[in-house]
N, C-alpha and C positions, 0 to 999 in steps of 0.2 A: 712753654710760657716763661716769660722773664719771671724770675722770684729770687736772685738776689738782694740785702740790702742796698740802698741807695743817699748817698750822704749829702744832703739839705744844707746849703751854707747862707745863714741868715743873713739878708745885705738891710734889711730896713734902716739902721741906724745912719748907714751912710747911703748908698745910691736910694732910697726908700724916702731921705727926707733933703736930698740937697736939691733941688730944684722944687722944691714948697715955699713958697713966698710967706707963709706964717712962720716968724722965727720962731724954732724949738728948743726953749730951756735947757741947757745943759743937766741939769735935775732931769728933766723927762728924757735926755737920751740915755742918759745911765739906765733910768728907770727902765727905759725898753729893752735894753742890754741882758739887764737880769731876769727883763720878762720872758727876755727870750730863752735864756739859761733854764728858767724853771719847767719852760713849755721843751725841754731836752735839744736845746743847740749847742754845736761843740765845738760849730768853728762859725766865727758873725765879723762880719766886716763891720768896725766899729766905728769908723771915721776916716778921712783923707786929708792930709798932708800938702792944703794945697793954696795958693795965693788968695785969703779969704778977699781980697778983692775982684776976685772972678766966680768965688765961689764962699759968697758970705755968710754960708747954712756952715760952713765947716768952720767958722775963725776959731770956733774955741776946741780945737784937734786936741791941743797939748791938755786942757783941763780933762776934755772925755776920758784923755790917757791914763792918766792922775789920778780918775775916779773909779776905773775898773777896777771889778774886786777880784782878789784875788785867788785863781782856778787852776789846778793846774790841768784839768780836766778839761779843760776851755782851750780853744785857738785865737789869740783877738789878731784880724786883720787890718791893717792900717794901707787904703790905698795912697800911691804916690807916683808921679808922674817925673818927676826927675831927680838926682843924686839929693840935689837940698833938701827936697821933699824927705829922701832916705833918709840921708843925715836927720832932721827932725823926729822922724818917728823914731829912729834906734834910740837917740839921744835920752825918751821918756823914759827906756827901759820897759815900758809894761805893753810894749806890741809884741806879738810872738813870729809873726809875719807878715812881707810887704807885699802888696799886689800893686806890681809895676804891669800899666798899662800899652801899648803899642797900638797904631790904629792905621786902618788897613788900605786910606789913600790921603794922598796930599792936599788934599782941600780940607777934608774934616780932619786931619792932624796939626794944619796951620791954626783953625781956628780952636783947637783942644791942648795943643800943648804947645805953639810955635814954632814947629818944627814938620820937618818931613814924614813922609811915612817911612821911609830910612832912616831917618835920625828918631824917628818914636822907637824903634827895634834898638837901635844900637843904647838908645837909654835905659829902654825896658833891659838889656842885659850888665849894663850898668849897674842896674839895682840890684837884679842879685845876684851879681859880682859880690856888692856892699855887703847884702843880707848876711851873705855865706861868708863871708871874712870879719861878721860880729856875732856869727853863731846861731846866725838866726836861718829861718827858710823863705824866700819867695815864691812865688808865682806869677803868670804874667797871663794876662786878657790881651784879644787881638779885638777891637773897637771895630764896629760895622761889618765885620765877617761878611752878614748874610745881605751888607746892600748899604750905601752912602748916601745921607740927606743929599750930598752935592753934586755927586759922579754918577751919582743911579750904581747900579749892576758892580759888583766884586769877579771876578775873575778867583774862581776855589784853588787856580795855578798861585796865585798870589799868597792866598791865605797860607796854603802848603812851605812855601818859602819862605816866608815869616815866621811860622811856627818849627819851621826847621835851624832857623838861622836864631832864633831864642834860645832853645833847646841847646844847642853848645855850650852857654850857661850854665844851665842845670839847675831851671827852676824844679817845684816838687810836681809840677802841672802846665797846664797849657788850655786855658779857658777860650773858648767863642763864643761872643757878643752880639746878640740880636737888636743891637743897639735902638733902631728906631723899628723895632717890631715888623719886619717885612718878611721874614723867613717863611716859609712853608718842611712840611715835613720832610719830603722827598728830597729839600735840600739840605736840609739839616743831615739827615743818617746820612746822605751824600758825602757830605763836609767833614764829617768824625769819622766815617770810614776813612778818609782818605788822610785825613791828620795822623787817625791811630796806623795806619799804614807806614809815612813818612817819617813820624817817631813814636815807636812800638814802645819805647821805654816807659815813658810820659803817658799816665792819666790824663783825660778831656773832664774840663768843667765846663758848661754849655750856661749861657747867661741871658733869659729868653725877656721880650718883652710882649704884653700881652696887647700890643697897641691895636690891631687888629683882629685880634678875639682869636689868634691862632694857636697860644702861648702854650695850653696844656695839649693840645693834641702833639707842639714841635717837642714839648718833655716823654711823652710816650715815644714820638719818634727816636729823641736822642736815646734813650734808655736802653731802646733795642738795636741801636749800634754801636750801640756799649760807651756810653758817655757812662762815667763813674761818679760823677759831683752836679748838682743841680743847684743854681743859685736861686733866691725865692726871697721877698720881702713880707712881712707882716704887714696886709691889707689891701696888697696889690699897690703900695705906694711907690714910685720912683721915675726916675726920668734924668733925663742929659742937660746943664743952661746951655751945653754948646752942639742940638741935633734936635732942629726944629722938629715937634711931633715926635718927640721918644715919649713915649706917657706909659707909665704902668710896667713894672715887674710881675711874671706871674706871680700869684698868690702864696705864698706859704701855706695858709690854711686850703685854699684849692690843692695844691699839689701832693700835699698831707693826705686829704681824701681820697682821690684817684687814683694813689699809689698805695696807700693801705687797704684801701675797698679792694684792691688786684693780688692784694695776697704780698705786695712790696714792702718790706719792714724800712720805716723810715728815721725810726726812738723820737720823734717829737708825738707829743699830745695833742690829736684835733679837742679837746674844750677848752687845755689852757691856751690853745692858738687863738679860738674864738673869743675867748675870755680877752686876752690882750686885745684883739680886734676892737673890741668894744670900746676897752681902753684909753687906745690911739684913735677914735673915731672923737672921743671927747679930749684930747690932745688935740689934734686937727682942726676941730670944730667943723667937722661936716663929714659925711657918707662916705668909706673906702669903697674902693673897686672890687675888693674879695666878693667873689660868690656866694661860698661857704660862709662868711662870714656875716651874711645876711641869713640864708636859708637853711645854718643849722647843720648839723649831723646827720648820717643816715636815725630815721626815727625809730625810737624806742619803744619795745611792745607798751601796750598801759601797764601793765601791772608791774615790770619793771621800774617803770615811772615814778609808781607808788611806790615800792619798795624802795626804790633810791632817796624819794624824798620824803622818808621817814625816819 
C-alpha cells in the first residue's frame, strides 16, 4: 500500500477563482492565501501574470504580490504564459516561482495563449530559462494532456515529447493537466508512467479536474504511479475562460480526506480546510463543489464530542 507523503499544492487563489464571474476583493484573496497557510499549505499558486483583459479575475496580480506575507516556509507561485508575464512577476520580488504553462495542441493553444503548441513549449522553456537566470525556480504544466475541448483525443506520443523537450530547461517538475476533466484512471498512471519513464529526473504534478465526477479516483490513480505533487483547490473551485466545460478542480478538502483516511500524510488540516470552505462559500455567495466540505469529517464518537466541546 502507497503510504508515502504526498504534497498538496493550493491553486484556489488562482485557477480556483479566475474563471468566477463574481469579482474577488483583492482583501479576500490574501485572505485565502493565509487561509491556506494556516490550514498547512506550502506551496499555493497565488495569482497569474496575465493580460487582465482576457483574464479580469487576475488584473490586480502585482497587488496579490504586494500583499503576501512574508514565509519563508511558503512557495508563492505566480502562473505566466509568456517572457512579459515572467518579467512581471520576477519584477514584484515576492514570487518564489513561475509556472509556465505549455498546451498540448494548436487549437486550444491559439485560443490560450496565441500561439502554437510548439511555440507554448518553446515559451514555457523561456520562462524558466528567465526564472533560473533571477534565482528563482520554475515549473511548467502541459494544458489538456488527457483530451482537447477542440481536437478530442491527445495522442500520450505527444504529451511525452513535450515534456521531454521542456525538460532541457530544467524546470523543478513537469505537471499534467486534466484541463477539461475527461481523464480516466487507466489513463492517467498510463500517462505518468510513461512521462516518469521519458524524464526519470523530473517529479510529475498531475492537475485533475473533477468535471466529470472522476477527479479523486484519477488522484489515487496518479499516486500509485508515482505522481509526487497533487494540485487541489479549496471548495472544488476552478476552471479555464479559454476550455468550454473545464469546471471544478478536485477538492482540497476531498483529497485531504481520501488520502489521510488511507494512512497518506498530506500536513494540511481537514477542519481548518472545512473551516475555509465555509468561508469562501460566503465569499462566493453560493454552495462549493467540495464534498467534504458539505458532509464533514469522518464522525466523532459522542463522547469525544463532548469532550472537545468543553
Amino acid at each position: 500500500m502507497y503510504t508515502k507523503p504526498v504534497e498538496i499544492v493550493e491553486v484556489s487563489p488562482r485557477d480556483g477563482l479566475q474563471n468566477e464571474q463574481i469579482a474577488v476583493s483583492t482583501q479576500d484573496k490574501l485572505a485565502l492565501i493565509a487561509r491556506a497557510i494556516d490550514c498547512g499549505a506550502q506551496r499555493i499558486e497565488v495569482t497569474s501574470f496575465v493580460n487582465p483583459k482576457a483574464v479580469p479575475q487576475m488584473a490586480d496580480a502585482d497587488a496579490v504580490a504586494a500583499g503576501l506575507p512574508q514565509r519563508d516556509d511558503v512557495t508563492y507561485i505566480g502562473l505566466v504564459m509568456n517572457r512579459r508575464g515572467a518579467d512581471r512577476a520576477l519584477a514584484t520580488g515576492r514570487i518564489d516561482q513561475l509556472g509556465a504553462v505549455s498546451v498540448a495542441t494548436d487549437s486550444f493553444a491559439m485560443r490560450n495563449q496565441g500561439q502554437t503548441s510548439d511555440g507554448s513549449v518553446e515559451a514555457a522553456k523561456e520562462i524558466i530559462e528567465a526564472a533560473k537566470a533571477a534565482g528563482k525556480t520554475a515549473q511548467a504544466t502541459i494544458a489538456a494532456s488527457f483530451g482537447c475541448p477542440f481536437e478530442g483525443e491527445v495522442a500520450e506520443e505527444r504529451i511525452v515529447a513535450m515534456a521531454t523537450s521542456i525538460a532541457e530547461a530544467g524546470p523543478v517538475e513537469i505537471a499534467l493537466a486534466d484541463t477539461i476533466g475527461v481523464a480516466n484512471p487507466a489513463h492517467v498512471a498510463s500517462l505518468i508512467s510513461k512521462i516518469r519513464e521519458a524524464v526519470p529526473q523530473l517529479p510529475v504534478r498531475i492537475h485533475l479536474h473533477n468535471t466529470r465526477g472522476t477527479g479523486l479516483a484519477n488522484v489515487w490513480a496518479a499516486i500509485g504511479a508515482g505522481a509526487a505533487t497533487i494540485d487541489a483547490s479549496i471548495g472544488g473551485l476552478g476552471g479555464c475562460p479559454f476550455a468550454p466545460g473545464a469546471a471544478g478542480n478536485v477538492a482540497t478538502e476531498d483529497v485531504q480526506y481520501m488520502l489521510e483516511r488511507a494512512g497518506i500524510d498530506t500536513g494540511l488540516e481537514l477542519d481548518a480546510l472545512i473551516e475555509t470552505n465555509r468561508w469562501l462559500t460566503g465569499v462566493m455567495d453560493k454552495e462549493l463543489p467540495a464534498m467534504v466540505g458539505k458532509a464533514g469529517g469522518f464522525p466523532k464518537p459522542a463522547d469525544k464530542e463532548e469532550k472537545d466541546a468543553a
